[in-house]
C-alpha positions as CSV (number, residue, x, y, z in Angstrom):
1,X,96.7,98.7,80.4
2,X,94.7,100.4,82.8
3,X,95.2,104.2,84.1
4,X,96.4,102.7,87.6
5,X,99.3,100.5,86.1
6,X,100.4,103.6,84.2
7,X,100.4,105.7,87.2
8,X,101.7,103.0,89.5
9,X,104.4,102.3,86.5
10,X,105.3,106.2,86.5
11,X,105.7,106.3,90.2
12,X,108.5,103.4,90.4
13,X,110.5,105.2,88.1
14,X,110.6,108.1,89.8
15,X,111.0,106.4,93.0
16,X,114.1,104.6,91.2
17,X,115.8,108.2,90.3
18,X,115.0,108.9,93.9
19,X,116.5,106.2,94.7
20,X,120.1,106.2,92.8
21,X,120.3,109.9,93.3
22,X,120.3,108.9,97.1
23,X,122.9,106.3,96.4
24,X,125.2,108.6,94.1
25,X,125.4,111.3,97.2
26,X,126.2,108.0,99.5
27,X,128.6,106.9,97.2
28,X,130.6,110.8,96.5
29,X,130.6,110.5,100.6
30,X,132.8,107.3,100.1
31,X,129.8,104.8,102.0
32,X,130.3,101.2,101.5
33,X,127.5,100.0,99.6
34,X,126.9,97.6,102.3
35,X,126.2,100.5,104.6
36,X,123.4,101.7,102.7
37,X,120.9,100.1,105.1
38,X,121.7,102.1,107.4
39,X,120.7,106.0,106.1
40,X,117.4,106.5,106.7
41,X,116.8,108.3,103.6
42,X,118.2,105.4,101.6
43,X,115.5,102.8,103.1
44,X,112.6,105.4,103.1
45,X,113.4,105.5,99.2
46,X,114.1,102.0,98.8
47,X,110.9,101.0,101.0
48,X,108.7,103.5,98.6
49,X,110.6,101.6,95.4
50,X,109.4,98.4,97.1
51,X,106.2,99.7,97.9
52,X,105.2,100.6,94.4
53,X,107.0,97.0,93.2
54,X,104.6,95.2,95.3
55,X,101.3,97.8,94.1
56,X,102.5,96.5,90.5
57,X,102.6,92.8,91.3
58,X,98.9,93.3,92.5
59,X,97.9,94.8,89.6
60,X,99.8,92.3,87.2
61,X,97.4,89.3,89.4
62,X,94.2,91.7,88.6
63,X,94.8,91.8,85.4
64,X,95.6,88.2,85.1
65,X,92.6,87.2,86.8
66,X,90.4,89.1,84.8
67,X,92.1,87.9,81.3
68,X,91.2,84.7,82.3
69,X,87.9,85.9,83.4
70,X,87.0,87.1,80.1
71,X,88.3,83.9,78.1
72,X,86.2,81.6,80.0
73,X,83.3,83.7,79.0
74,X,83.8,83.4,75.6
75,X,84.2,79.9,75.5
């Protein structure tokens, strides 16, 4: 596991604490949950939560590729 998955890893979970402290203050304020969509802090954190998802998926293919890289060479 690379230095970038471990940052990109440590960056969604602090983006997900972000994220349900946002949705704990929404929820003492008594917002429906289906409301959430629209506070803009709440989809600035949840876009940032996607973000990062999406940065980890890409790494995940990377990684993949080159596994598969490195078996074919030592066939």
């Amino acid at each position: 596991m690379g230095k970038a998955r471990k940052h990109v890893e440590a960056q969604i979970e602090n983006a997900s604490a972000n994220l349900q402290g946002r949705v704990k203050i929404l929820e003492e304020r008594k917002v429906a949950a289906s409301s959430f969509k629209s506070d803009p802090m709440w989809r600035k954190l949840n876009g940032e939560l996607k973000k990062r998802k999406n940065q980890l998926a890409v790494i995940e293919k990377k990684e993949e590729k080159a596994r598969g890289m490195k078996c074919n060479q030592q066939d």
